[in-house]
N, C-alpha and C positions, 0 to 999 in steps of 0.2 A: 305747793312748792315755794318756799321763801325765795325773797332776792339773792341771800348768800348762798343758796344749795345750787339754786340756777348758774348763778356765774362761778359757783366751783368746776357745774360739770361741764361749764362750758370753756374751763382752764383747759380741763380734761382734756376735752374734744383737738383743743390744738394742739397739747403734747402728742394725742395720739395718731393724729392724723401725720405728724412727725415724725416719729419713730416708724412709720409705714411706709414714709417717703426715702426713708434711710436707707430701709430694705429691699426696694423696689428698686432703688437708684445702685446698689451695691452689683459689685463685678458678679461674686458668689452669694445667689442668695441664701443659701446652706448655711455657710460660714457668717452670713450678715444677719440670719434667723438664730442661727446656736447661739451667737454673741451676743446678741439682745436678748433672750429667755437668761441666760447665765450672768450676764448683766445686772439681773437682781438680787444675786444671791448678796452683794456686800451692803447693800442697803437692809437687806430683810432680814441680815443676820443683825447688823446695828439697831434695828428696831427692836427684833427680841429681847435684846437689854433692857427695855424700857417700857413692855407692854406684858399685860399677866398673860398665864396659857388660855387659850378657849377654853371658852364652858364646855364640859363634857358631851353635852346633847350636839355641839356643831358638829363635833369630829366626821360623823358620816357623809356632811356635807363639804368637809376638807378634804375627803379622801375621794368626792364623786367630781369636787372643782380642782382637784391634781389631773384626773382622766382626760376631763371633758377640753380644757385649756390645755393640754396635749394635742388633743384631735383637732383642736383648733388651729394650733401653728401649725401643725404639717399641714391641714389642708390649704393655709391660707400661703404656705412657703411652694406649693403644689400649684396654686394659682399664680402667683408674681413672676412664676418660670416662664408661664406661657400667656400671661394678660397685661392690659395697660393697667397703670393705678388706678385711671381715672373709668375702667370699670371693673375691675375686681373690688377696689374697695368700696365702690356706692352701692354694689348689691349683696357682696358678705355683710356690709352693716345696715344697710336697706330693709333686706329680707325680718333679721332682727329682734326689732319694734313691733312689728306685725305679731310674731309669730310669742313675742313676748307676752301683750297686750291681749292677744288670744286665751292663751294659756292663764293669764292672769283674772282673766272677768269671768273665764266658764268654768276653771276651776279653782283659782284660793278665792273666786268670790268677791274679788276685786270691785267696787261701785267707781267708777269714772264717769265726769260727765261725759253728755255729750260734744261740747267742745276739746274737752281733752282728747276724746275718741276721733272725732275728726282731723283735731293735730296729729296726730298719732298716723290716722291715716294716710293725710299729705304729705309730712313726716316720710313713710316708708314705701308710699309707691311714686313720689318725687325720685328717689334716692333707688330704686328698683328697676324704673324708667330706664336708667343709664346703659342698662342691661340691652341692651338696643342698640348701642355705638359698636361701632366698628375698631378695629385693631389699626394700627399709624398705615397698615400697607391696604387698605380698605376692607378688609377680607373680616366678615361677620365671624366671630370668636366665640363659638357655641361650648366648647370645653371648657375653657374659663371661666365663660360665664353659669357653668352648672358647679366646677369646683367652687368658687366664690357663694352660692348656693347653700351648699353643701357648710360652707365654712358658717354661712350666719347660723345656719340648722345649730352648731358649736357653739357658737355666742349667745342666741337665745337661751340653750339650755345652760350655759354657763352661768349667766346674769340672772335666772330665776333660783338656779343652788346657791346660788353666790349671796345673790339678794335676803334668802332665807338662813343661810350658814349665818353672815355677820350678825344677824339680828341674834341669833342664838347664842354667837360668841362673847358677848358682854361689851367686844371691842373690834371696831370692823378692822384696825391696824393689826391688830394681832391676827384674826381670822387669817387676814390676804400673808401677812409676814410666815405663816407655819405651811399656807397653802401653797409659795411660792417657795419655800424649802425642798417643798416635794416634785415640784412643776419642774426644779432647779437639774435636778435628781434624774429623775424619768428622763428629762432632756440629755443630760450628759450620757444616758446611759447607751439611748437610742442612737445618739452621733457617735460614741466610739460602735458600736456594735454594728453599725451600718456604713463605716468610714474610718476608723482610728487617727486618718491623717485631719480629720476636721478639726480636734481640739489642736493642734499642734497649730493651725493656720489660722484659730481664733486669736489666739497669743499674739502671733504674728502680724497678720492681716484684719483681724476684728477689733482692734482696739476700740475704735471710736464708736464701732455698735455697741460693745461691753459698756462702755464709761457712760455714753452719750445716749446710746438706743435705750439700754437698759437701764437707767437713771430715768430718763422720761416715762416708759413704760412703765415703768413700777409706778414711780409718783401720780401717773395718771389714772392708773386702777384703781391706786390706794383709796382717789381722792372720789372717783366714780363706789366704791364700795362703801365709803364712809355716806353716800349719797343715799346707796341702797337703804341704807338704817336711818332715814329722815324723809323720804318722799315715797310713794308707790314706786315698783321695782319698773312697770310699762312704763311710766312719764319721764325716769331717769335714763332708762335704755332709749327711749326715741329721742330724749333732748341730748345725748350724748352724742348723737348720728350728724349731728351739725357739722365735726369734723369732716364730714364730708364738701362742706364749704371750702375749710382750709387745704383736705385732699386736691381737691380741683385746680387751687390756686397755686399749688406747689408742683403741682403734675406739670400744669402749663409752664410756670415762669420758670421751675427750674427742671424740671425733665423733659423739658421740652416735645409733651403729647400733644395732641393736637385737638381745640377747643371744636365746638359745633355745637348747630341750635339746639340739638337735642339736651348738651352738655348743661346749657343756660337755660333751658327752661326748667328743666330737673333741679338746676339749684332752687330756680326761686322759686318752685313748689315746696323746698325744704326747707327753707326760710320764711316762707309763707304758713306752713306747720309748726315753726318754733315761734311764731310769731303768736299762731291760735292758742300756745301752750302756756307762751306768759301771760296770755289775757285771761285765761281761763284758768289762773294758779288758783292752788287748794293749799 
């Protein structure tokens, strides 16, 4: 992994850890989840201008990454109802890496060293650890923490379609820009069909998830997908999880969750895995 692939996804990691803190801090998380998915429709229609269609052969992998990044927001809009940031998101994106990195050595055959595999490791049971804290009212949050589960179960599979579609698509901008038409789509269809009053109080009340959520969002996929098509899909999805550094920092300073050993040691085990990952770059 070059020094520019690294600190793109590490731009990534802090728009996305962002965009999450958006959601999680938001009155309605519904309304502050619809807003940021639909949030990208005016970027990815702007892109379309400017980028060819995918190659024929992605398509099937655009229409299994429209699904899968569905089941991902809802699960992960399912978790932020009833968990803290600072554990829902270390073990939806904890989980991940693991589960990526798996999938990637035993089946596309993936060769990683062993130092990448041991980052990878530290990487995802640092950040899975978290899974262990308690809710602000001290009360152990076993729902949560199995939605958030469930949600990285999402993202793994997402980030290996994903990883494989852009490669196919001739242009990862375009891949994510046609995938995110459809993401765009299915979302809108869900919130009127399960709410009608939602889109009416996105307008209203989402603004700054649309403009701000969705603007970071996009950009930070974009930039993680362009990633998939230059490094192994495992060392991009674990070095992405860093965001869980800036998750932390934002849960505390500005959402005011409550820090503890558990919290700090879990980071510097994940910084201690990104650290094994730039040493061991390929």
């Amino acid at each position: 992994m070059s020094t520019f692939v690294f600190l793109t996804v590490i731009g990534a990691a802090l728009l996305h850890a962002s965009w999450n803190a958006l959601i999680k801090g938001g009155a309605d998380k519904r309304v502050s989840m619809g807003a940021m998915v639909l949030g990208h429709l005016p970027i990815a229609l702007i892109a379309m201008v400017f980028v060819p269609l995918p190659h024929l052969e992605s398509w099937p992998y655009i229409i299994a990454g429209i699904v899968l990044h569905m089941g991902y927001q809802l699960f992960l809009l399912q978790s932020y109802k009833i968990g803290d940031l600072t554990q829902v998101y270390p073990i939806a994106r904890g989980s991940a890496p693991l589960l990526v990195t798996l999938f990637s050595v035993f089946v596309l055959g993936v060769a990683l060293t062993s130092l990448q595999l041991t980052a990878v490791l530290f990487i995802g049971l640092g950040i899975v650890s978290l899974g262990l804290v308690r809710r602000a009212d001290g009360v152990q949050n076993t729902k949560a923490a199995m939605l958030a589960l469930g949600t990285g179960c999402f993202i793994a599979a997402y980030s290996v379609v994903d990883g494989l579609g852009a490669r196919l698509a001739g242009n990862s901008l375009s891949y994510y820009s046609y995938l995110t038409i459809g993401n765009c789509s299915l979302m809108a269809v869900y919130l009127y069909a399960t709410g009608p009053n939602t889109l009416r109080d996105i307008a209203t009340k989402g603004r700054t998830a649309f403009f701000i959520g969705g603007s970071a969002s996009f950009l930070a996929y974009a930039l993680v997908t362009w990633a998939f098509t230059q490094a192994p899909i495992a060392l991009v999805t674990a070095l992405r999880e860093v965001s869980i550094v800036f998750a932390l920092l934002i849960g505390v300073v500005f959402l005011k969750e409550r820090l503890n050993v558990i919290k700090v040691i879990s980071t510097m085990f994940t910084l201690l895995g990104v650290a094994f990952l730039r040493i061991g770059k390929s």
